[in-house]
N, C-alpha and C positions, 0 to 999 in steps of 0.2 A: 561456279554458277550452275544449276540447274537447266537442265535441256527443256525449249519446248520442241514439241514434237508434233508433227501433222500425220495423222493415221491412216492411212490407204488402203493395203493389203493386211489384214489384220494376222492372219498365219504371218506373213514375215515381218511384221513387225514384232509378235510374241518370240518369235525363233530369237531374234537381234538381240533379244532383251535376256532372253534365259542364260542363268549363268551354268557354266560346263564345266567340269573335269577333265583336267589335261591328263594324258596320258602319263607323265613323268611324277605325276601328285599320285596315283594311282600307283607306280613300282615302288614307290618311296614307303606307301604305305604297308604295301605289302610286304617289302621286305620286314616292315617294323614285326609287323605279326605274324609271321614267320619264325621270326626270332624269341617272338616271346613265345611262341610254341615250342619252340624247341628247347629255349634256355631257361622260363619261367622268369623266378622271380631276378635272376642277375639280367634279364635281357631291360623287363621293368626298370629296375635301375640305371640301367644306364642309359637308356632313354631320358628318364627322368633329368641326368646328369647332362646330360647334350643336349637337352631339347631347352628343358627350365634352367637350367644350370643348376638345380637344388641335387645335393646329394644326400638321398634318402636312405635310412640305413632298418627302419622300422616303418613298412608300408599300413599296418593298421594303427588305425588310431586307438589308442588307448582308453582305460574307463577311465586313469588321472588325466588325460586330456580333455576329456565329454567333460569333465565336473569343472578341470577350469576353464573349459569355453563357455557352459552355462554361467559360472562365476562372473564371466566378464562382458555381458549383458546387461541393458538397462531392463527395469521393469517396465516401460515405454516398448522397448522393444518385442520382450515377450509379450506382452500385451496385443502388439500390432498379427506377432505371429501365429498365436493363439485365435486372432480373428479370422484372420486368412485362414486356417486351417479349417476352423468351423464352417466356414463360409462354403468351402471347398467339400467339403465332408458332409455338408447337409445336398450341395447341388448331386453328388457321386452316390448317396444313398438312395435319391431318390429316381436315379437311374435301375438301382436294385429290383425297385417297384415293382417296376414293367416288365421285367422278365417272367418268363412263365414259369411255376411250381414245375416242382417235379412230380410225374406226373404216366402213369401208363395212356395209348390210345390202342384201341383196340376195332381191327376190320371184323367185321362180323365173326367173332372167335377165331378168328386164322391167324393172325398177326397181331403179335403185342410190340408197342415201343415206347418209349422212352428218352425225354430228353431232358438234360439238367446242365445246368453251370455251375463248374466246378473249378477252384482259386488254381493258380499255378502255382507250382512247390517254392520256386525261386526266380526273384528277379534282380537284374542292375540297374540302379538309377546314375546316368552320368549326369553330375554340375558342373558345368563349367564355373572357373575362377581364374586362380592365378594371378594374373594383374587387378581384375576386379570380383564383387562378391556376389552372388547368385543365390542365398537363400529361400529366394521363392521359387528357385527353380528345384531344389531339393522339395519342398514343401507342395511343388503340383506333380510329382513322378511318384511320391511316396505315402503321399493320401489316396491316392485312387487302389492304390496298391495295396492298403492297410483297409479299405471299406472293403475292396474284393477279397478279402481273407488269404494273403500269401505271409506264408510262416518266415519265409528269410527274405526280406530284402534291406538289399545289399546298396550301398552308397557309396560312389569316386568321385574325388574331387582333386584336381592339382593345386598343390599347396602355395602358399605364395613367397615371399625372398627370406621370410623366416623359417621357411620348410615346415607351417603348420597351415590346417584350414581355418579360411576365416570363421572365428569363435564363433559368429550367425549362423554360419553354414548349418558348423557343427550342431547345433544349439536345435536348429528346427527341425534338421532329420532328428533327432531323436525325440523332440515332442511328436512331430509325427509317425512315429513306428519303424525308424530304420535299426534293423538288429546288430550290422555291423557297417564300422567306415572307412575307406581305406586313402590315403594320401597320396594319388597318382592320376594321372590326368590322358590328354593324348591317347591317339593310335594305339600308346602300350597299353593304357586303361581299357581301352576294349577286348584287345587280346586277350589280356587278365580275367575277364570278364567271361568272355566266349570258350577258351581252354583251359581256362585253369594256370594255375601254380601253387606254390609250396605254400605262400600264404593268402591267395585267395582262390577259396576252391569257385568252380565252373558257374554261371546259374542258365537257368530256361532261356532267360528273355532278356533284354537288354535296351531301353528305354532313356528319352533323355535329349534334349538339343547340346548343341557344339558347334565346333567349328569345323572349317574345311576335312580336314585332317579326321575326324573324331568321324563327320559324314561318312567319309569314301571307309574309314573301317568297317563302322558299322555294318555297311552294302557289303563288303566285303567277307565279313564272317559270317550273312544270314543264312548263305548255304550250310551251315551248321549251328548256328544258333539263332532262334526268333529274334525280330526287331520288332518297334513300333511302328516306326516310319522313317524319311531324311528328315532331319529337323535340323538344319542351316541355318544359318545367316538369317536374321530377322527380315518381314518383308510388311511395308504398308501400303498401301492403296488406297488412294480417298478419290471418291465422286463428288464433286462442286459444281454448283453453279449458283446463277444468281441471288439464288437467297441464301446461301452459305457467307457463316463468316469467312472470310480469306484469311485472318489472322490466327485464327484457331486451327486452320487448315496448316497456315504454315507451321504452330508452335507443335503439332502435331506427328507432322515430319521429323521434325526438329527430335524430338521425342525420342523416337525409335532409329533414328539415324545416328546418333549418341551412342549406341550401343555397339558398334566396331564401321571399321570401312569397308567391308564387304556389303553392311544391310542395303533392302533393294526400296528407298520410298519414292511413292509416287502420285500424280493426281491424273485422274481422266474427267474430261469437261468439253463441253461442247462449245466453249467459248476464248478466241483468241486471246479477247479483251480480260477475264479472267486471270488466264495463264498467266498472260504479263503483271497483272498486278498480284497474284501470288509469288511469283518467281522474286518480284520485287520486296516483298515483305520479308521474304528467307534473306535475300539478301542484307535488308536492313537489320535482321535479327539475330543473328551467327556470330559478325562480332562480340557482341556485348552478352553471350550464354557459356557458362561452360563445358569443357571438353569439345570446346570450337576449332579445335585442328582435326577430330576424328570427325568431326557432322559436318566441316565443309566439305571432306574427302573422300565421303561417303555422299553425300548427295553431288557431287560435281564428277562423280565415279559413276556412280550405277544411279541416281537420281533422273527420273524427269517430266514431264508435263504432256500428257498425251492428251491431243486437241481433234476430237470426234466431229462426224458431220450431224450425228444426232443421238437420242436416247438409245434405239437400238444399237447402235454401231459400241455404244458405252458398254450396254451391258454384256455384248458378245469379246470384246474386249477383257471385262474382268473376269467373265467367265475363265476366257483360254490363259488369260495370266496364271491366274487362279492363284493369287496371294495369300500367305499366311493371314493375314486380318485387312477386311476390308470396311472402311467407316463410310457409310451414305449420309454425306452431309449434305444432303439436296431436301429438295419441296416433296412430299410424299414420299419417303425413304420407306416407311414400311409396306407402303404398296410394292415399293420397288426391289424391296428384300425378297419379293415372294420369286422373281426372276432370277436373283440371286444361286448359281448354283456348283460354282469352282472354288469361292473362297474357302479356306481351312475357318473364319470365324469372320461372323458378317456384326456390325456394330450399326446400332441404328439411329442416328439423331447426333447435333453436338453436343449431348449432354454425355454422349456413349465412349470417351476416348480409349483410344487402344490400350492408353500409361493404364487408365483404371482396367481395363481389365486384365495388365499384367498383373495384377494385384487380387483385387477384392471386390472384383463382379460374381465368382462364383465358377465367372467359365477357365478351363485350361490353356494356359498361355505356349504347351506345348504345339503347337500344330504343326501339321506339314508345308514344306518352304518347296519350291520348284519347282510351282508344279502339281505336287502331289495332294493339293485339295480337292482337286475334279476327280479323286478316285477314296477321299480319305476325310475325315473331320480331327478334331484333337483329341489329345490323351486324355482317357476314358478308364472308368472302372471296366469296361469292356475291353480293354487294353489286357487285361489279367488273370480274366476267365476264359477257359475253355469250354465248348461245347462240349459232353459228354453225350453222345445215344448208344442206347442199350435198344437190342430186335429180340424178338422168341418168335419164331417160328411154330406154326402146330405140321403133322404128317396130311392132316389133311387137306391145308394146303399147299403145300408140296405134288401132291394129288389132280387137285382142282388146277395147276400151274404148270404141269408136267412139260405138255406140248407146247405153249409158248416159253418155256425156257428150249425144248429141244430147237426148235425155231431158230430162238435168238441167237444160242450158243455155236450151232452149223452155218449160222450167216456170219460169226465173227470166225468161224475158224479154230473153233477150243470146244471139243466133243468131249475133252476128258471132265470139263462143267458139270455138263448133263450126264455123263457116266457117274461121277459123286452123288448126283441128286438121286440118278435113278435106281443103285441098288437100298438107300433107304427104302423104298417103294416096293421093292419084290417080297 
């Protein structure tokens, strides 16, 4: 059953609710990747072999594998894929837009600069699978990736009890630009990822939701290799009140709570009366949907019904949650979007459900889980480009600059600064 909950102290009630990292999930991890630094690709394997039970004996996928997992595709399906990706690919281009050319600016002939966006050389997209299939999650890490112009990127995926990826998987990374795929999943897939081995060399960045495990690596290697962000455990949020359907609210839940027992869904509402007949509706609805032993145990786990004294107290609340996708199914939602400013991705109305926009709204279903929306939005073609700036200097400002650099450089304590500057000048 689904918690209701009466909200007080909003700090601790966000603190209760965040989910944490044990410290024992942490050495576990680390050892993994450890090991794969040190042993490459025999560490990979054997991970693979204790963790999935699948004994991998060839980690990339092959081109006779790509041509029969396209093979074994409906035209229905490519079809579906082909939309999404466009979908995806018209929203990530038009991100392009707005960037500024490249481009000199110029101080009064003293100083020249320059700044451009430029593709990174390489990246890794992790999909989760294994027990289930995640095509669209290959298909939103690897379009933003392929509009930002990166020449390798790279695709993991843990295989499932056949020791291959599912044929969709397969099938969308390569309509969407993944140049290579490899058949490994877990902690070792990030290693892989981060340092390298014998058959997957290194890349820049490493991008992509997961599970517990896949998180704490990720965190774990960014000391040496870029991430996107954590992208964890799925997380929903809906604001309800009187003119909300309650029933949409609950199939809603339902939705993204299906997706493992860790996901975190939830409603905040200013009415007791509400709560209990939402809380009710789940109830009546769980039996009779499938994959009804992970959605009861995921909402009766981390589920529950936070019951506010009013609008503010609401949105100070999703703020500090700050959820992966929040759906305002209230009376003036888009006024109320504009307060909106912790979620990783705000939904506006019940015609906006989170299912569609894991799909074919156009937005990225990657977003950050934990937390990390009050400092972060989703995967982005901005995700893959670098800032570039280029300075040119003239002597004569240099000149014109002399004494406030002697200044600055005697107030931090580093004279040998302004001794570089100043024999240009003699």
């Amino acid at each position: 059953m689904i918690k209701i909950l009466q909200v007080r102290n909003i700090d601790s009630f966000v603190e209760s609710r965040r989910q944490k990292t044990s410290e024992k999930d942490k050495k576990t991890v680390q050892s993994i990747l450890n090991d794969v630094r040190k042993n490459g690709d025999s560490a990979v394997k054997k991970y693979e072999l204790k963790f999935n039970r699948r004994n991998t004996s060839q980690l990339r996928v092959s081109a006779k594998e790509i041509k029969e997992a396209r093979s074994k595709i409906s035209n229905q399906e490519r079809e579906a894929i082909q939309e999404m990706r466009n979908t995806l690919s018209w929203q990530e281009s038009e991100y392009l837009k707005i960037l500024p050319s490249y481009k000199y600016n110029e101080r009064d002939d003293y100083i020249r600069t320059a700044k451009s966006f430029t593709p990174i050389p390489s990246v890794g997209c992790y999909v989760p699978g294994g027990q289930a299939r995640y095509p669209s999650s290959a298909i939103m890490s690897v379009v933003p990736a392929k509009v930002a112009g990166v020449k390798r990127i790279v695709v993991v995926s843990p295989p499932g009890r056949d020791g291959k990826i599912d044929p969709l998987t397969i099938a969308a990374a390569k309509m969407c630009g993944a140049t290579e795929i490899y058949k490994v999943g877990g902690a070792q897939a990030i290693g892989a990822l981060a340092y390298g081995t014998k058959s997957i060399p290194k890349v820049d960045k490493i991008v992509g939701p997961g599970g517990k495990f896949v998180s704490i690596a990720k965190s774990l290697v960014s000391d040496q290799t870029a991430i996107d962000m954590v992208a964890g455990p799925t997380e929903l949020g809906i604001m309800a009140d009187a003119s909300s359907d309650l029933e949409l609210v609950a199939l809603d839940l339902i939705s993204q709570a299906e997706h493992s027992k860790d996901t975190m869904c939830f409603v905040i509402t200013q009415s007791k009366t509400i709560a209990k007949q939402i809380q009710k509706s789940i109830e009546k609805l769980i039996p009779g949907v499938e994959r009804s032993s992970i959605i009861k145990e995921s909402i009766s786990k981390n589920g529950f019904i936070a019951v506010c004294k009013n609008q503010n107290q609401m949105v100070e609340l999703a703020n500090k949650i700050a959820p992966e996708h929040l759906e305002l199914m209230v009376k003036s939602a888009k006024s109320l979007s504009k307060k909106i400013t912790g979620a990783g991705l705000v939904l506006i109305g019940k015609n906006t459900p989170s299912a569609a926009s894991d799909y074919l709204l156009g937005t990225n279903h990657i977003l950050p889980t934990n937390g990390f929306g009050r400092t972060r939005g989703g995967l982005s073609v901005l995700d893959f480009l670098k800032l570039q700036t280029v300075v040119e200097s003239s002597l004569d400002y240099l000149n014109y600059s002399e004494y406030d650099l002697e200044t600055l450089t005697d107030a931090e304590g580093l004279p040998n600064h302004y001794k570089a500057v100043e024999r240009r000048l003699d």
